[in-house]
C-alpha positions in Angstrom: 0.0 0.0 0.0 1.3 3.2 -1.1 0.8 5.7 2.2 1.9 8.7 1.1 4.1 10.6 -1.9 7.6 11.3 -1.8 9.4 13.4 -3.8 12.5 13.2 -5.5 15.0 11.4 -8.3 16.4 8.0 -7.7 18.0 5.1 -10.1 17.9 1.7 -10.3 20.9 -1.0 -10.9 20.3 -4.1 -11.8 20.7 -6.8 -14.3 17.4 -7.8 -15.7 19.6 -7.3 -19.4 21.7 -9.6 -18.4 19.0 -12.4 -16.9 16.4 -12.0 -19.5 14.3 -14.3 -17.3 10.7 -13.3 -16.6 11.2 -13.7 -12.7 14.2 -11.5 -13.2 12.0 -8.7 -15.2 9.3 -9.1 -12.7 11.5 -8.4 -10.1 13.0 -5.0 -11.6 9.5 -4.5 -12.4 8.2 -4.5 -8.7 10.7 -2.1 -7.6 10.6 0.1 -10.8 6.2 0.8 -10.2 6.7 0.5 -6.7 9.5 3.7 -6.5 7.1 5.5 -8.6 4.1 4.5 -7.0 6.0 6.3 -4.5 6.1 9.6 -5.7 9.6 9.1 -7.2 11.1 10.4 -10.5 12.7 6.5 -11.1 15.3 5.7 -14.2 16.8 2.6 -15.0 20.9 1.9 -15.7 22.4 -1.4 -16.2 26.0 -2.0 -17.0 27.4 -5.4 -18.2 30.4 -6.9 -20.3 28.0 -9.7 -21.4 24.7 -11.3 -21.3 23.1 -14.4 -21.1 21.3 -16.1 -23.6 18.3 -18.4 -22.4 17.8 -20.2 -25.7 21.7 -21.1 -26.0 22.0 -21.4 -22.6 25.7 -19.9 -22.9 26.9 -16.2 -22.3 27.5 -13.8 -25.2 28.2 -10.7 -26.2 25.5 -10.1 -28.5 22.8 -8.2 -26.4 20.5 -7.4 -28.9 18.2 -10.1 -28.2 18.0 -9.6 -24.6 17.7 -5.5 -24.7 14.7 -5.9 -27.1 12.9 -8.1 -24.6 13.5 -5.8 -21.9 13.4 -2.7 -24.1 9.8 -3.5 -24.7 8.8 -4.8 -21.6 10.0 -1.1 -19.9 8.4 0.9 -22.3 5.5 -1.2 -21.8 5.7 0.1 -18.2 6.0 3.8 -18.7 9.8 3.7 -18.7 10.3 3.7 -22.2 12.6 7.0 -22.2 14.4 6.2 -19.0 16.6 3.5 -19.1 19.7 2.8 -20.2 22.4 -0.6 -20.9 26.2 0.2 -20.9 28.0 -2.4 -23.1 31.2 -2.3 -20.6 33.1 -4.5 -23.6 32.0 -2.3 -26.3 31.8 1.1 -24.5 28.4 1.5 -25.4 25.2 2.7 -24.2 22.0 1.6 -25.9 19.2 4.2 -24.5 19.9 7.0 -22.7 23.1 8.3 -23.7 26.3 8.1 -21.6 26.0 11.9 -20.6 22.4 11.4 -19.2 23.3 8.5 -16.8 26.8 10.2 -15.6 24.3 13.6 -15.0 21.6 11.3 -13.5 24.7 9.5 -11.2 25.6 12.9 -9.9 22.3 14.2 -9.2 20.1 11.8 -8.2 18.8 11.7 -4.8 20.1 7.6 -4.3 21.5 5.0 -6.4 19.3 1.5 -5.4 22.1 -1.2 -6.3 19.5 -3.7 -6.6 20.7 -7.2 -5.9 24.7 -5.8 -6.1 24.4 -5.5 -10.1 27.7 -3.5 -9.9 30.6 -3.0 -8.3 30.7 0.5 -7.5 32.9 2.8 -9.5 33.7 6.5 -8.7 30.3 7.7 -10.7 28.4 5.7 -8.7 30.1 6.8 -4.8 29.5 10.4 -5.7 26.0 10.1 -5.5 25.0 11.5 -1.8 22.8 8.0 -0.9 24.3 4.9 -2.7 22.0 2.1 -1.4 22.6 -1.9 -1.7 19.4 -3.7 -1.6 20.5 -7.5 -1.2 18.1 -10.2 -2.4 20.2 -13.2 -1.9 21.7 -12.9 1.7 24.2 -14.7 2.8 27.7 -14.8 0.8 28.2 -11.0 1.6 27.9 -11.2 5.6 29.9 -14.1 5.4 33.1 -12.8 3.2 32.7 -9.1 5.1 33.4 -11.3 8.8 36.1 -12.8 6.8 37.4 -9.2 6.1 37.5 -10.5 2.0 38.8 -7.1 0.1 36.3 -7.2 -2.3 33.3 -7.9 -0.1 34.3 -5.0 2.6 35.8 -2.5 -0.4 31.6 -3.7 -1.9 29.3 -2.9 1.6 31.9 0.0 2.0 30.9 2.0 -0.7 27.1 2.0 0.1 25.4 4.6 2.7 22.9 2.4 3.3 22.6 -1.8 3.4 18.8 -3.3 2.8 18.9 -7.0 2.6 15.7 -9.8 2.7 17.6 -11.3 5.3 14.7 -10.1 7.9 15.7 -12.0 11.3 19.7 -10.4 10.9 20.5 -9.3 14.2 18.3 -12.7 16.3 20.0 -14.9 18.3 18.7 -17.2 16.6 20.4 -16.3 13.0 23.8 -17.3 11.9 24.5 -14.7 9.4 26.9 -12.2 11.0 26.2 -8.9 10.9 30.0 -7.5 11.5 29.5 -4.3 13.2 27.0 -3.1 9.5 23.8 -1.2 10.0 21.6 -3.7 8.1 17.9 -2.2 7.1 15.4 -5.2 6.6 12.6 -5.4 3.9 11.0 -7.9 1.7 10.0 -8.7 -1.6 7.3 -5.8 -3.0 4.6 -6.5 -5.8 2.7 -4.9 -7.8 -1.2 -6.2 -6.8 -2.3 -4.8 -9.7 -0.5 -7.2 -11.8 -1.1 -9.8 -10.1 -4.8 -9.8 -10.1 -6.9 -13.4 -8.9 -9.2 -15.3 -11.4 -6.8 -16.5 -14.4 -7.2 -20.4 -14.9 -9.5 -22.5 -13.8 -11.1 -22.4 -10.9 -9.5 -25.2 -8.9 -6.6 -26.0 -10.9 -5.1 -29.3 -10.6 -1.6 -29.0 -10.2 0.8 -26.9 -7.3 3.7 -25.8 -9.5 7.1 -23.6 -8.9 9.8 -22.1 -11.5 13.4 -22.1 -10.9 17.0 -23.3 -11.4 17.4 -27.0 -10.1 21.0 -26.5 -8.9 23.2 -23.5 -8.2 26.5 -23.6 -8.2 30.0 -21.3 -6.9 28.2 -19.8 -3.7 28.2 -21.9 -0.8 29.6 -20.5 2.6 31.2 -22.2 5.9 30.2 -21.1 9.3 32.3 -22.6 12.0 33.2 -25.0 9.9 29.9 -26.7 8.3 29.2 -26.0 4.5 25.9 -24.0 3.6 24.9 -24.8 0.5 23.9 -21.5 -2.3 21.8 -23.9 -3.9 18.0 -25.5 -3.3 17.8 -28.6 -5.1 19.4 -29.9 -1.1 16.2 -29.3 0.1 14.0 -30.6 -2.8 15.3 -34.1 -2.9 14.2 -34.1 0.6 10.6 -33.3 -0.9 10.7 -35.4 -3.6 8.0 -37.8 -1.8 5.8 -34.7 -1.2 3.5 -35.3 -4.0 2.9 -38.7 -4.4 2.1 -39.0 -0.3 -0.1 -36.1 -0.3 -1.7 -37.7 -3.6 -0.9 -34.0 -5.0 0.2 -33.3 -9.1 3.1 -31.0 -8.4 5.0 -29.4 -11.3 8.6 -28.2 -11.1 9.6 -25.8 -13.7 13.3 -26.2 -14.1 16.3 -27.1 -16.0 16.3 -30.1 -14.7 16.1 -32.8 -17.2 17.8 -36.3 -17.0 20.0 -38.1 -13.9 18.8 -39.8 -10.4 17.0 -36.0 -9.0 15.0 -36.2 -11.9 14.5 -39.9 -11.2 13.6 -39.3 -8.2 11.3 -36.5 -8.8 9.0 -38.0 -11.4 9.0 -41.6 -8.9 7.5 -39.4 -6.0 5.0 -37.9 -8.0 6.4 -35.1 -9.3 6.5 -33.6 -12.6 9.3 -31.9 -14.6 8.4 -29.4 -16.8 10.7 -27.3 -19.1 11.2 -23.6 -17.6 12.2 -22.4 -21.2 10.4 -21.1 -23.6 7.1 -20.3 -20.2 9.9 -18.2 -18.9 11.0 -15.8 -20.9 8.0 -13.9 -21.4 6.5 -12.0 -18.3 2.7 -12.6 -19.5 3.0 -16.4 -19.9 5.0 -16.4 -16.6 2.5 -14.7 -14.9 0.0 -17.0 -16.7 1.7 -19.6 -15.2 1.9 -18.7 -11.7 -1.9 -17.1 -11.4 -3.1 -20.4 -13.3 -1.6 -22.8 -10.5 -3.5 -24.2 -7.7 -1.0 -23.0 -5.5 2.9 -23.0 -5.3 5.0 -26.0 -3.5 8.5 -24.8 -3.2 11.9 -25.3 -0.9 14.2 -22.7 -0.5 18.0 -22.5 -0.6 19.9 -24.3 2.1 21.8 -20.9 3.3 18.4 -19.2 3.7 17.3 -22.5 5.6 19.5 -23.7 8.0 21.0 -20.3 9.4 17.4 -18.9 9.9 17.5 -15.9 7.7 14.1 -14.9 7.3 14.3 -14.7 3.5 11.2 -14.5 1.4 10.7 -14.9 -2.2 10.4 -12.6 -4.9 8.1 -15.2 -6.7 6.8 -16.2 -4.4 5.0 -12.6 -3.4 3.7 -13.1 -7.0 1.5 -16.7 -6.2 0.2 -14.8 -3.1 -0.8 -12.0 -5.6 -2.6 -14.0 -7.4 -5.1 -15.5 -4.9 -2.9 -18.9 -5.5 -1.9 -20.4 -1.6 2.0 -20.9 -1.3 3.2 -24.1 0.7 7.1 -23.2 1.3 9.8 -24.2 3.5 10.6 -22.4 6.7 13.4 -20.0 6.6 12.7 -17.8 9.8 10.2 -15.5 7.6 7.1 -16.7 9.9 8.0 -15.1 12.8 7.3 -11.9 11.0 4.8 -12.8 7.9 1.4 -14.7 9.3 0.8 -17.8 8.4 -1.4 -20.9 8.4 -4.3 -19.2 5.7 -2.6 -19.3 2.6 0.8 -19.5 3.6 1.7 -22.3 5.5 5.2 -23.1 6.1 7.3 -26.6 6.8 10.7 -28.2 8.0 10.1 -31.7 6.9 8.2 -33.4 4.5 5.7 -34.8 7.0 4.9 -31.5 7.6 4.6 -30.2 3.6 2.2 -33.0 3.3 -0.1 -32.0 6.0 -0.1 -28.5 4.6 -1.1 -29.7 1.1 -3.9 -32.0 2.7 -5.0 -28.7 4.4 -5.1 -26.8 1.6 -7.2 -28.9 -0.6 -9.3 -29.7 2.2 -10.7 -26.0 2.3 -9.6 -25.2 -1.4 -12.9 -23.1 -2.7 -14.9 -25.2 -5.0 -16.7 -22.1 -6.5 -16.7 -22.4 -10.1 -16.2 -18.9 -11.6 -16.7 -18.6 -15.3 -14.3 -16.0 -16.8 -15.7 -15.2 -20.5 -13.6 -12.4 -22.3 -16.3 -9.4 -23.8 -17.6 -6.2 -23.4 -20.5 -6.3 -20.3 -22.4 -3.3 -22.4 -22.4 -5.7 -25.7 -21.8 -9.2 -25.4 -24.1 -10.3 -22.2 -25.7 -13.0 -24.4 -22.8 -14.8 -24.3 -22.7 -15.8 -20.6 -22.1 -19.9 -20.3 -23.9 -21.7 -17.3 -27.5 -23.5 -16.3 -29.4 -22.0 -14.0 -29.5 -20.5 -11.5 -26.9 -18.1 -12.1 -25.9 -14.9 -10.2 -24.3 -12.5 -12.3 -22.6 -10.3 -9.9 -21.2 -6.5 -10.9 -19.4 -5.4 -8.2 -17.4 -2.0 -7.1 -18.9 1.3 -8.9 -18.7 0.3 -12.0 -22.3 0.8 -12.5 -21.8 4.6 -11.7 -19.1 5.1 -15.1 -21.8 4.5 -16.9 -24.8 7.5 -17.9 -28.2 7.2 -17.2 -29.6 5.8 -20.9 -26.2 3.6 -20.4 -27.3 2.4 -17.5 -30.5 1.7 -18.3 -29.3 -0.7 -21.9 -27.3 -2.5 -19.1 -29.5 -3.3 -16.6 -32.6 -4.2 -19.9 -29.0 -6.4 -21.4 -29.0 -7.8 -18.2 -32.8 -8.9 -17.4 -32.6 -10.7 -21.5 -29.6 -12.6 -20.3 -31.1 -14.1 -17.0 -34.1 -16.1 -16.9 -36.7 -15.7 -14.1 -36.0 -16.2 -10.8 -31.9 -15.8 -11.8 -30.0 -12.9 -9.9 -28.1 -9.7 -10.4 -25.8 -9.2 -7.4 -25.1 -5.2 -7.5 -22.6 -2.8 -5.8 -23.2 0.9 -5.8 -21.5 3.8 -4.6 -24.0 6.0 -2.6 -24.5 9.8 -2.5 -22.8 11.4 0.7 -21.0 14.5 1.4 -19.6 16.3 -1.5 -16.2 17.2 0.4 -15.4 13.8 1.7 -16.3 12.6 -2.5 -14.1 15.3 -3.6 -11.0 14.4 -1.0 -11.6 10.8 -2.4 -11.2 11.3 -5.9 -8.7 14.0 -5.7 -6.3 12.6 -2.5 -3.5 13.6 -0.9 -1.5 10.5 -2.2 -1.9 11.0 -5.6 -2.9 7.7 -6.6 -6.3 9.1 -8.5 -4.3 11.5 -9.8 -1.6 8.3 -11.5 -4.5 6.3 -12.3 -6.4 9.4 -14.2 -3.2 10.2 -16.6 -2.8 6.8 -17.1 -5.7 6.9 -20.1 -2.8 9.1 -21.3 0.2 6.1 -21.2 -2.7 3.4 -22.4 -3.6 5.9 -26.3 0.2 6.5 -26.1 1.2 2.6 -25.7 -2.0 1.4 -27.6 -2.6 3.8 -30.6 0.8 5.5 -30.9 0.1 8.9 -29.5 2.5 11.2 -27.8 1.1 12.9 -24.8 3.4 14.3 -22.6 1.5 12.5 -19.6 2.9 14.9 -17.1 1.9 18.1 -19.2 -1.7 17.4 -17.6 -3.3 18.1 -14.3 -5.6 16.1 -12.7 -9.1 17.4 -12.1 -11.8 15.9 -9.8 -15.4 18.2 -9.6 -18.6 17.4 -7.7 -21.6 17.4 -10.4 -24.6 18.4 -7.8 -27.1 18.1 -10.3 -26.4 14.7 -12.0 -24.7 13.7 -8.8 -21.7 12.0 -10.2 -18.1 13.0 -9.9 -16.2 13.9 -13.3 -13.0 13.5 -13.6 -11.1 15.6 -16.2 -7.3 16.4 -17.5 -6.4 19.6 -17.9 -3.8 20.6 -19.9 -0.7 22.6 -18.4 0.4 24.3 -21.2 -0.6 24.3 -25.3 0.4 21.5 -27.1 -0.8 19.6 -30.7 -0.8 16.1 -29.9 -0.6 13.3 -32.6 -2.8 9.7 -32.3 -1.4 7.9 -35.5 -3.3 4.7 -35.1 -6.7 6.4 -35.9 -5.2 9.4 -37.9 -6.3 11.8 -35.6 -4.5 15.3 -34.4 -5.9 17.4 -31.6 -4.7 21.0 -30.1 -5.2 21.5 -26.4 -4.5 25.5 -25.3 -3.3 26.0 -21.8 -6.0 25.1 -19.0 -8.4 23.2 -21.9 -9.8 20.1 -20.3 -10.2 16.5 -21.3 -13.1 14.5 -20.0 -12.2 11.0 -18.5 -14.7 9.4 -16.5 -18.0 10.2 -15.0 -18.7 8.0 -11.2 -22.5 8.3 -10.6 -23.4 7.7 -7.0 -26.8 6.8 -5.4 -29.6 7.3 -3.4 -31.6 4.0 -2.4 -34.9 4.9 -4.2 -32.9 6.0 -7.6 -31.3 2.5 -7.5 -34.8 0.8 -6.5 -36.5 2.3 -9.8 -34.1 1.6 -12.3 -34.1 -1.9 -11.5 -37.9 -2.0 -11.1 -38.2 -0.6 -14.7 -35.9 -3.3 -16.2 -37.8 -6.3 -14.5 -36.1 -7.5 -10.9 -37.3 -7.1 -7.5 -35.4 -6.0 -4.9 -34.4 -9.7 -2.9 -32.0 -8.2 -0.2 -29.8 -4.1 0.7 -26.6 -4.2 2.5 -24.6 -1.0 3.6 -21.9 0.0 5.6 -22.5 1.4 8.9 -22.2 4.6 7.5 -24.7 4.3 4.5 -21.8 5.1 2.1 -21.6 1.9 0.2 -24.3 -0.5 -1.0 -24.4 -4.1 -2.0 -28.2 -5.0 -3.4 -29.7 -8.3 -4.9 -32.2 -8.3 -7.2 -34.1 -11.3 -8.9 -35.5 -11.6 -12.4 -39.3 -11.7 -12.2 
């Protein structure tokens, strides 16, 4: 949640060029909308002398593949214009130029070295607040206690240390903290990517995506070898499945030998993480589509009771999908046992899976693809049915609208079939006006976004933050409008449909209309269309209502 705005200009390193991985991406992604979210002016800088290529599965110095995936998915996300990749072989920058990121080094308010990208250079320490944010604890604590040059010259060169490694500090974690002033945090997403009700209702199969080994990381303490790698802890699971009688799916690189043996004996199946994950949309279809995720964790999260959390993991929670994952410390600080239910043996990770499916919804939602003001008729399902239309939708829509819809609706259902109805009720005008126009800001984003959807969609080139945001109390037709207004003159070019429009300073563009509702307005529009009222919920404050009404 997004409490308040902040103001100022930071960039991001990482290596998302590099690891053209969807997980990877998504990762960058979270962090990216989440800065901005914030309030912040956020660029992105990545600097490499190579990349990895998925689909050869071998480094290379040809980066044009992997820019283009990530080039797109950026500008994609508003952050077309503000990122940059320095070819460190070539001496190269593909985006912004080499001027803009050495201007953007100096004056930015923080540098956010996301997951140590790079090894800080002089560009980088004269920025007043360079920032590590550690994903992967572990190898750095360790080699800093060791007093390894590289890792002390590394944490030295930061003002500030984040790290997922949320119990550093207990008693009861083995990670040493060597005198450094480590911040905690965890994993951010984006909810609004992650939505619930892709796939099937109750899919069949728990799934996870990730690399079956690791390899060049592992770490002693007092002598015992901690392992940078999960697939320990997997073949420890590996009779999981077929004891809980549960399909689960392992997407991995993992192909041939006795793990894989192993695996697909206990139950398990192996499916291929390349080509699912190198595109975010069918990684995301992936995770939202599961019936939940079953996953271990690496053994030097594990054993020395970091309190690591995934990055992916973050993402199945998104997405309404429950998450069955192996202890690492994390739930003495993240609630668990709805949805998130944690083990530290496989006796354990089966009872959680039995749990799970014992109280897994058995809903069935029908998702059908349309537009609700044209294509009603083609709503599957015997009766009875409930179609529900939740939220204030209703309210977008003016009165003759309104009044198609709810007609479309009645020809859809068949007597005695509901229409499940959420409405946003009239109350004072200044607490509307505070709602739609709020402190935050978030409104305000979601308003100019129509702005980034023509510009992304139909080619057009608004300059999104030319326009104010506008909220104004209609007393009459009680509805809020909300408008853009235009900061300065501009001409403004929408290709796709060959249109060109001239806003002068102060001219406003309509965006939405949000009717609200009084009780009897609500009563006779439905009485008109052919339903009786069956049931009227509100809030104790009469500002919200849910209503049912049957088909007569």
């Amino acid at each position: 949640m997004v409490k308040g705005k902040r103001k100022g200009k930071i960039v991001v390193l990482h290596l998302a060029g590099r690891y053209p991985f969807a997980g990877v991406i998504w990762q960058l992604l979270h962090h990216l909308i989440g800065f901005r979210q914030l309030g912040l002016d956020v660029y992105y800088v990545e600097e490499q002398p190579y990349v990895y290529d998925p689909t050869l599965n071998s480094n290379t110095g040809d980066t044009s593949r992997n820019l283009k995936v990530l080039g797109d998915v950026l500008e994609r996300y508003g952050f077309g214009d503000r990122w940059s990749f320095f070819d460190t072989t070539r001496d190269e920058y593909v985006g912004m130029s080499r001027e803009r990121c050495m201007e953007l080094f100096r004056d930015s308010d923080a540098i956010i070295n996301l997951c140590g990208a790079i090894e800080p250079r002089e560009e980088h320490q004269q920025n007043r607040c360079l920032v590590y944010l550690e994903t992967d604890p572990g190898v750095v604590q360790l080699e800093v206690a060791r007093k390894i040059p590289t890792a002390v010259r590394f944490t030295s060169a930061h003002k500030l240390l984040f790290t997922y490694c949320y119990n550093i500090g207990a008693p009861d974690c083995l990670l040493p903290t060597s005198g450094l002033d480590w911040h905690v945090t965890r994993p951010p997403v984006n909810l609004d990517e992650w939505g619930p009700g892709v796939g099937a209702a109750e899919p069949r199969a728990f799934t996870t995506v990730g690399t079956w080994q690791n390899f060049g990381n592992d770490m002693e303490i007092a002598g015992e070898t901690y392992y940078w790698s999960k697939h320990i802890n997997f073949r420890k699971a590996l009779e999981v499945a077929g004891r809980a009688g549960q399909p689960i799916e392992i997407s991995t690189n993992l192909t041939s030998g006795p793990d894989y043996d192993l695996a697909i004996a206990g139950g398990f199946s192996i499916a291929p993480v390349v080509p699912m994950s190198l595109d975010i949309d069918e990684y995301r279809r992936y995770v939202s589509g599961s019936r939940g995720e079953f996953t271990v964790a690496k053994d030097i999260y594990v054993r020395p009771r970091t309190g690591w959390f995934s990055d992916r993991t973050v993402c199945y929670l998104a997405a309404g999908r429950p998450v069955v994952t192996q202890r690492t410390g994390f739930e003495k600080f993240i609630p668990t046992g709805e949805g998130l239910l944690g083990f530290d043996n496989p006796d354990e990770a089966v009872d959680a899976i039995r749990a799970i499916n014992a109280d897994y919804p058995d809903l069935v939602v029908h998702g059908v693809v349309g537009d609700f003001t044209a294509h009603l008729d083609k709503l599957p399902g015997d009766a009875p049915r409930v179609v529900a239309f939740l939220g204030g939708t209703i309210g977008n829509l003016l009165p003759d609208e309104r009044e198609d819809f709810y007609k479309s609706v009645r020809e859809v259902l068949e007597p005695g079939e509901w229409l499940l109805l959420g409405t946003d009720l009239v109350k004072d005008p200044a607490t509307l006006v505070a709602a739609y126009d709020d402190s935050a800001g978030v409104t305000a984003e979601f308003n100019r976004n129509v702005l980034r959807v023509l510009n992304r969609q139909l080619g057009a080139d608004f300059d999104v933050d030319a326009f104010s945001h506008v909220a104004i109390w209609d007393a009459e037709n009680e509805w809020i409008e909300m408008h853009l207004r235009a900061d300065r003159a501009m001409r403004v070019l929408i290709p796709e449909i060959g249109l060109e429009v001239d806003f002068a300073e102060g001219e406003e563009l309509s965006t939405e209309i949000s009717a609200k509702f009084h009780r009897h307005v609500v009563d006779a529009e439905l009485d008109k269309a052919g339903f009786t009222n069956g049931a009227w919920w509100t809030d104790t404050e009469d500002r919200f209502a849910l209503s049912l009404w049957q088909a007569i």
